[in-house]
C-alpha positions as a Markdown table, in Angstrom:
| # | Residue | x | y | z |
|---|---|---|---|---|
| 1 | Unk | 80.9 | 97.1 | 37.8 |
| 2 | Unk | 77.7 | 99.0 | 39.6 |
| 3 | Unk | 75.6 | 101.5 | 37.6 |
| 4 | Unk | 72.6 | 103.4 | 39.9 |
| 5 | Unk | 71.1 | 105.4 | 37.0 |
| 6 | Unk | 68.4 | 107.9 | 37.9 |
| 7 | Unk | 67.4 | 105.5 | 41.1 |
| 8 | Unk | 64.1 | 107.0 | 43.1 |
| 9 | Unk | 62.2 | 105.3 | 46.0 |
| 10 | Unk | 59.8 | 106.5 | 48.1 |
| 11 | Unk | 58.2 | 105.0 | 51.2 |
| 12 | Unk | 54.6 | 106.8 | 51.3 |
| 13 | Unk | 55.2 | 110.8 | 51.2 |
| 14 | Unk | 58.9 | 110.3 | 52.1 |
| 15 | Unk | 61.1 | 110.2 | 49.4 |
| 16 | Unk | 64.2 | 108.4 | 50.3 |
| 17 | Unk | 66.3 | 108.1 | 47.6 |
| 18 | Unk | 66.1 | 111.2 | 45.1 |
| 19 | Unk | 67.4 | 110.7 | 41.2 |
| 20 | Unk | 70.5 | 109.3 | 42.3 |
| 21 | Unk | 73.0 | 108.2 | 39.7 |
| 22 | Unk | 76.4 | 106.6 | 40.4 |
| 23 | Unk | 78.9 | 104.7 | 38.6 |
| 24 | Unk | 81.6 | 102.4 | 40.7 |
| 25 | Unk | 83.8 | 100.6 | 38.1 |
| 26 | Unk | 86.1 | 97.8 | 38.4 |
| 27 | Unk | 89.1 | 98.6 | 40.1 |
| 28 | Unk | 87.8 | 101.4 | 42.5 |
| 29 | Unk | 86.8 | 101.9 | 46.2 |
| 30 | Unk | 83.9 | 103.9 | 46.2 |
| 31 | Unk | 82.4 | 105.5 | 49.2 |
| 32 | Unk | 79.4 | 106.3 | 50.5 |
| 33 | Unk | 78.5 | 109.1 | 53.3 |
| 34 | Unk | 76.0 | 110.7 | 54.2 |
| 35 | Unk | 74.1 | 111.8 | 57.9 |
| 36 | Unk | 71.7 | 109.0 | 59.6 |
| 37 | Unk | 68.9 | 108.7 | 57.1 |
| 38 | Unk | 70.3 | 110.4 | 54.0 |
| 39 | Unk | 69.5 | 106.9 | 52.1 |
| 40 | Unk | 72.3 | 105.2 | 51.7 |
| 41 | Unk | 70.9 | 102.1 | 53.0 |
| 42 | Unk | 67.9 | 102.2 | 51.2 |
| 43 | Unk | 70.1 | 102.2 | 48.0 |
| 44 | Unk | 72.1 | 100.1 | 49.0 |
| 45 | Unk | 69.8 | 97.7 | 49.6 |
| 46 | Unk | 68.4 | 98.7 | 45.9 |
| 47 | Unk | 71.8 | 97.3 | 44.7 |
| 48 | Unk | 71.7 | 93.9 | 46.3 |
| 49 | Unk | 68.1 | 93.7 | 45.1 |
| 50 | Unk | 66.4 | 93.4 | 48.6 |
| 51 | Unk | 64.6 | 96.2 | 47.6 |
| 52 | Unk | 63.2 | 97.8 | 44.3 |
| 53 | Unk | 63.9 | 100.9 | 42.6 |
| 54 | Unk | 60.0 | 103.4 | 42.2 |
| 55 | Unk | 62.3 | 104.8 | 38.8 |
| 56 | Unk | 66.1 | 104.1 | 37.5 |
| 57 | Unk | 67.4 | 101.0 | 37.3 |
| 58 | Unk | 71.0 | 99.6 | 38.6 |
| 59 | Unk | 73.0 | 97.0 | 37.5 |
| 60 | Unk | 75.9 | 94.6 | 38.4 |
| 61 | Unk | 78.3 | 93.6 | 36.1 |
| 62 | Unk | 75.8 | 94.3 | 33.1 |
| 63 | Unk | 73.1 | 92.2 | 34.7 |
| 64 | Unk | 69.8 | 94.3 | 35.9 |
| 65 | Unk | 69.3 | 93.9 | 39.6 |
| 66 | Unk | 65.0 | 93.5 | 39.0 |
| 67 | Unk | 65.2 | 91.5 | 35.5 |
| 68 | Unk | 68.2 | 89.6 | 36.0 |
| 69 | Unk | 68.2 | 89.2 | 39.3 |
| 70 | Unk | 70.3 | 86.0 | 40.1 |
| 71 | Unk | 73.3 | 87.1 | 37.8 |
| 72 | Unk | 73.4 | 90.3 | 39.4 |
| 73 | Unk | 73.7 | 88.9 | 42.7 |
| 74 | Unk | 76.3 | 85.9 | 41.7 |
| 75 | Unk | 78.3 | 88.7 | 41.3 |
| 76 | Unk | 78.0 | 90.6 | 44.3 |
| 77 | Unk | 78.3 | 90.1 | 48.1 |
| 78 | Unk | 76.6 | 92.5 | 51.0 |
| 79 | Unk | 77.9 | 93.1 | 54.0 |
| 80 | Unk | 75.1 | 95.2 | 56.3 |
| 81 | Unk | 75.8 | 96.9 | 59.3 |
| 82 | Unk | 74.4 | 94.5 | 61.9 |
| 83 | Unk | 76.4 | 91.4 | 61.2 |
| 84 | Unk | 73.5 | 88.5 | 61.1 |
| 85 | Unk | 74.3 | 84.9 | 61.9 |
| 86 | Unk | 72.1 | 82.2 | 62.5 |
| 87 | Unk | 72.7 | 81.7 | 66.2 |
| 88 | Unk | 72.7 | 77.7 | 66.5 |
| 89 | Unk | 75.1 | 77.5 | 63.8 |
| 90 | Unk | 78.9 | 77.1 | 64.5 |
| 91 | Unk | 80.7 | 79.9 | 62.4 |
| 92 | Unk | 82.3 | 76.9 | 60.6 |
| 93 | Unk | 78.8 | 75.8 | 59.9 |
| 94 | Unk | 77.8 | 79.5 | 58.9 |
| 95 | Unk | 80.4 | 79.1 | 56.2 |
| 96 | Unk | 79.6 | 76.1 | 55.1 |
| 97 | Unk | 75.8 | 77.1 | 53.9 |
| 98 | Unk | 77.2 | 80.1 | 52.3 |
| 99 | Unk | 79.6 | 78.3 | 50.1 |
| 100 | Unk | 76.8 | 75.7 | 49.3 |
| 101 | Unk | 74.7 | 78.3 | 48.3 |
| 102 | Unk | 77.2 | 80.0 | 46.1 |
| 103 | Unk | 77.9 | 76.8 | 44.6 |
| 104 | Unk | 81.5 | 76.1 | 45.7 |
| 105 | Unk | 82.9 | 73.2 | 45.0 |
| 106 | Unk | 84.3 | 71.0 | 48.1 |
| 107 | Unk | 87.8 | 71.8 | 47.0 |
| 108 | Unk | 87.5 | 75.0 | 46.4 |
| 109 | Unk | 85.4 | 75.5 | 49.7 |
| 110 | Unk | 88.3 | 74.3 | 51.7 |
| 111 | Unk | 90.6 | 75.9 | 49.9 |
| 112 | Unk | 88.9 | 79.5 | 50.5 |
| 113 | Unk | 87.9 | 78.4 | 54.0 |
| 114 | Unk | 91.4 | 78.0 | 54.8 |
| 115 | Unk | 92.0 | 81.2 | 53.2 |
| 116 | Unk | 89.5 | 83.4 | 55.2 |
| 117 | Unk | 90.3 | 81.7 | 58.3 |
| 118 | Unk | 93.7 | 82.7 | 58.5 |
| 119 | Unk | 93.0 | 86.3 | 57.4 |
| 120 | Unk | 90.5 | 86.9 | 59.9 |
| 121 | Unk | 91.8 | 84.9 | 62.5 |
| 122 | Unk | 88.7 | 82.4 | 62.9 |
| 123 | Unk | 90.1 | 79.5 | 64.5 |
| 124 | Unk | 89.7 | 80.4 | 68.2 |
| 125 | Unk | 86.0 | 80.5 | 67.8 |
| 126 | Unk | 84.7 | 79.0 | 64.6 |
| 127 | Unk | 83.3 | 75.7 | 66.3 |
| 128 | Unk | 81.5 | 77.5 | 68.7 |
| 129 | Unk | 78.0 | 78.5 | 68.4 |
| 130 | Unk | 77.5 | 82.2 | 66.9 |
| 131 | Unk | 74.8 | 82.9 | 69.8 |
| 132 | Unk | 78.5 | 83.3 | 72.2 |
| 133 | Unk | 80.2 | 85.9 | 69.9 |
| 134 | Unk | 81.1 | 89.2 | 70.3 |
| 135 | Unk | 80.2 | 92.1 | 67.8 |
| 136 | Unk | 83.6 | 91.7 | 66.3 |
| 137 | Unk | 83.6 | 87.8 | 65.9 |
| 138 | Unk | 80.7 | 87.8 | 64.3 |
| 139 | Unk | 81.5 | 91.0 | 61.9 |
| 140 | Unk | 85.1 | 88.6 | 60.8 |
| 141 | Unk | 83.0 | 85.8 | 60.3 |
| 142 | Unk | 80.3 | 87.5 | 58.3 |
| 143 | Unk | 83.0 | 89.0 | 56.1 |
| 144 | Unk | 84.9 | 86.0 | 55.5 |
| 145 | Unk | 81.3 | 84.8 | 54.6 |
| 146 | Unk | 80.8 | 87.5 | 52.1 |
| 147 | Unk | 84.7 | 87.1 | 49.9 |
| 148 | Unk | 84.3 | 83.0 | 50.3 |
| 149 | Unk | 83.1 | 83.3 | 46.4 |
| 150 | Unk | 85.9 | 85.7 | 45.5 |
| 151 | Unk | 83.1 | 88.0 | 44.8 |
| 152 | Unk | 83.8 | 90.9 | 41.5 |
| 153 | Unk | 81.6 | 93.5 | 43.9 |
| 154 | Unk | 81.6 | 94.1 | 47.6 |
| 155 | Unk | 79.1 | 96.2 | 48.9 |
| 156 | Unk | 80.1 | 97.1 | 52.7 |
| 157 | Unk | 77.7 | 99.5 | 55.9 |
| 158 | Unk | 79.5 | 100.3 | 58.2 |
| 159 | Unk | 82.4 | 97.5 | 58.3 |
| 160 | Unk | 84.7 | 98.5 | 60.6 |
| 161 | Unk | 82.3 | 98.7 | 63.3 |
| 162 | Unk | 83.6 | 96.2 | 66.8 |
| 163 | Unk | 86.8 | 95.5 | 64.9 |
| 164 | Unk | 90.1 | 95.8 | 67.0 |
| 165 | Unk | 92.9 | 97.8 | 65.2 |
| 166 | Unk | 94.4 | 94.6 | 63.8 |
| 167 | Unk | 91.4 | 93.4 | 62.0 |
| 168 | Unk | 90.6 | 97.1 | 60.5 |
| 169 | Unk | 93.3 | 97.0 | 59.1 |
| 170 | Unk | 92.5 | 93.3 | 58.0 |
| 171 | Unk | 89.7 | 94.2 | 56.4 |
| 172 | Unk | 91.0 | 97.6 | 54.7 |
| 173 | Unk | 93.6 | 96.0 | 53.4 |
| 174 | Unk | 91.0 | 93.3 | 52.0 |
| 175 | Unk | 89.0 | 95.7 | 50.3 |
| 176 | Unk | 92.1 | 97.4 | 48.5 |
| 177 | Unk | 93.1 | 94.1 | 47.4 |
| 178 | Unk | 89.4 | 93.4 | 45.8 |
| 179 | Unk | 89.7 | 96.6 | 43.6 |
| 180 | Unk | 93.3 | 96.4 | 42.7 |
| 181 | Unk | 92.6 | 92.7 | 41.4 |
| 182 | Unk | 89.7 | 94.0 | 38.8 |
| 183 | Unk | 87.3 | 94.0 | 41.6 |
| 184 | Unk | 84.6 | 96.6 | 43.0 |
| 185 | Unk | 83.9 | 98.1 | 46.5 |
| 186 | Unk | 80.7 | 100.3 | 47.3 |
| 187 | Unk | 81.4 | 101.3 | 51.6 |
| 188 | Unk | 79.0 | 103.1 | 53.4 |
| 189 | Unk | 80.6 | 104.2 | 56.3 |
| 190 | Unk | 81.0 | 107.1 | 59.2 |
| 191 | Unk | 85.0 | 105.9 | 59.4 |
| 192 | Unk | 86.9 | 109.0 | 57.9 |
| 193 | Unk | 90.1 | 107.6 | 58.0 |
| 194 | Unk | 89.2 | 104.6 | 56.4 |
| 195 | Unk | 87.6 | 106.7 | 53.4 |
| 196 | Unk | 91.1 | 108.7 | 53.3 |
| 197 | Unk | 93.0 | 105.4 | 53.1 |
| 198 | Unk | 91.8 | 103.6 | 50.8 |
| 199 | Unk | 88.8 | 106.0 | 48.7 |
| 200 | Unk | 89.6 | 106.2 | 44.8 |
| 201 | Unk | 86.2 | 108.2 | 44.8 |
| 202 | Unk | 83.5 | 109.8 | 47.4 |
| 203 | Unk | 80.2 | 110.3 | 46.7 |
| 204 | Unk | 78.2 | 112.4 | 49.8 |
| 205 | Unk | 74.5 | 111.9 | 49.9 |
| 206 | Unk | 71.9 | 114.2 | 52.3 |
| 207 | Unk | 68.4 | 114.3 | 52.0 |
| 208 | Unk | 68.3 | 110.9 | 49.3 |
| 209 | Unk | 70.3 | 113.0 | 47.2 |
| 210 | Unk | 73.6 | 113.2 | 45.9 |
| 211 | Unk | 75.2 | 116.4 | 46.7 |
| 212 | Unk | 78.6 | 115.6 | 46.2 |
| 213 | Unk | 80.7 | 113.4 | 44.3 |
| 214 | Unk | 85.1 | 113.0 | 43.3 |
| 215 | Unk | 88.1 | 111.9 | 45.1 |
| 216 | Unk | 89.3 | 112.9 | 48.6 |
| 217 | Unk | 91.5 | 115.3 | 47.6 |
| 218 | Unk | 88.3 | 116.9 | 45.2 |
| 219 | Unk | 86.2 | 117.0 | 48.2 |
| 220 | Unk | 88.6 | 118.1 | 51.3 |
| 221 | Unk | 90.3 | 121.2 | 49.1 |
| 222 | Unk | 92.0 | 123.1 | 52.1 |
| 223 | Unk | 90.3 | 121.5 | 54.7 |
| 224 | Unk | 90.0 | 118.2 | 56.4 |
| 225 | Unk | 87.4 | 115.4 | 54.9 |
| 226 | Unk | 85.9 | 115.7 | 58.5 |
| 227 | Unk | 85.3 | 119.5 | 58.1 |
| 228 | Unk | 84.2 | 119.6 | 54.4 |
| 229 | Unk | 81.7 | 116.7 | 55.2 |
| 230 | Unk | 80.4 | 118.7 | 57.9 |
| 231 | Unk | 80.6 | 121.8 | 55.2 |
| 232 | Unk | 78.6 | 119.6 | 52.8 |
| 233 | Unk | 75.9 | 118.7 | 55.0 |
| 234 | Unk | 75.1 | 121.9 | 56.8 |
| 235 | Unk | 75.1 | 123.8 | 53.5 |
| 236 | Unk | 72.4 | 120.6 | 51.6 |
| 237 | Unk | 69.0 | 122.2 | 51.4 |
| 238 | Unk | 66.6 | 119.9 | 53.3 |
| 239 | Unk | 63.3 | 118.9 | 51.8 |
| 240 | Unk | 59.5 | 120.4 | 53.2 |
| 241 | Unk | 58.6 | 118.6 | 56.7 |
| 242 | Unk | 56.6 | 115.4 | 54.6 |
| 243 | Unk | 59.3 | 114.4 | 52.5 |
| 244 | Unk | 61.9 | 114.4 | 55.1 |
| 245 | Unk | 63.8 | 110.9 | 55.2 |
| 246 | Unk | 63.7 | 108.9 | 58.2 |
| 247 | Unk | 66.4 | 107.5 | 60.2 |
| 248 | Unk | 64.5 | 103.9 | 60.0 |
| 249 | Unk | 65.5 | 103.9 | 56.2 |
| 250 | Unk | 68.9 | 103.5 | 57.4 |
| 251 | Unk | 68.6 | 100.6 | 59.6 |
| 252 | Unk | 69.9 | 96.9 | 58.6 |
| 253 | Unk | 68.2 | 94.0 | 57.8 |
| 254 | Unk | 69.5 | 90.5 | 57.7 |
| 255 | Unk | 71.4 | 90.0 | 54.5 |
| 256 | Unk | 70.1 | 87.6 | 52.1 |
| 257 | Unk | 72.0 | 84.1 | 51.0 |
């Protein structure tokens, strides 16, 4: 479903992404850690096309991200770690210019709206303007945003983050159900548990590099995730001074339509 083959980028003398190849195919949760400013929001946001690869190339669903851009993306839905909203917009209103921009039909809009609504529990608040919500609101009503086009890839930074305990495991459960109906997941995330619970595979990134990749059980051996990532890290060699990656490369930016 997502193929990262041999993806580089640099940023001036910082190399930020390192010859990084990675396969997540339909039917897996893949995810994705890595310290503050390892790259895995720079390639991530290689893979929804808001940036391009210097070398490699990555594809959705067959269709190259650069060449075939639009395809690629009709396919996919990104979920950053800032949840953007436009803040005169209702949340209803929110969801409305998402589904027009996807192209949904009006009754297939309503039906999905109705849908989404119920799952993340919308109701209370999705009339009101998205300038009075709360982190979590707006993270429910960003990823209802995001599934409204029952989407074959889901590519979620940090989603758990402001959620109560009822809508993590909303949204966990959400992302099982995507893979185990033919779907894709690709989650960045700092949430161990949630990588334990749901993970088919792990891939750990430090320094824009891949330094380990396999399930939870292949990574943890005799010790807990939390532990072995900490292993994993400390043991990565770091790059000279001029190629170290920045924390900035792993800050959001509003998510495109």
């Amino acid at each position: 479903m997502l193929s990262i083959r041999g993806v580089s980028k640099r940023f001036g003398s910082v190399l930020a992404v390192d010859d990084l190849t990675l396969e997540v195919p339909a039917g897996t949760v893949h995810a994705f850690l890595g310290p503050n400013g390892a790259g895995k929001t720079t390639t991530i946001r290689m893979c929804t096309g808001l940036l391009q690869p210097d070398r490699g190339s990555v594809s959705v669903a067959g269709h190259d991200v650069v060449s075939d851009g639009v395809r690629a993306r009709a396919n996919l839905a990104y979920v950053p770690d800032e949840p953007y909203l436009y803040e005169r917009l209702s949340g209803r209103e929110f969801l409305d210019f998402t589904a027009r921009i996807y192209g949904l039909d009006r009754a297939t809009y309503a039906k999905r709206l109705a849908e989404v609504s119920a799952r993340f529990s919308l109701g209370d608040f999705l009339d009101q303007l998205a300038d009075g919500y709360s982190h979590g609101m707006r993270q429910r009503v960003v990823l209802a945003a995001a599934v409204l086009h029952a989407p074959r890839l889901l590519i979620v930074d940090e989603p758990l983050v402001g959620l109560d305990p009822k809508h993590i495991r909303v949204v966990l459960a959400l992302l099982r159900e995507i893979a185990d109906a033919g779907g894709a997941v690709l989650m960045s995330t700092h949430t161990l548990g949630a990588v334990e619970s749901i993970s088919d595979r792990v891939t750990v990134m430090d320094h824009g590099r891949a330094i380990a990749s396999g399930t939870v059980a292949e990574l943890r051996g005799d010790r807990d995730l939390e532990q072995a990532f900490l292993d994993l890290t400390s043991e990565a060699s770091p790059r000279p001074p001029q190629a170290s990656a920045p924390t900035t490369t792993d800050q959001p930016v509003p998510p495109g339509p």
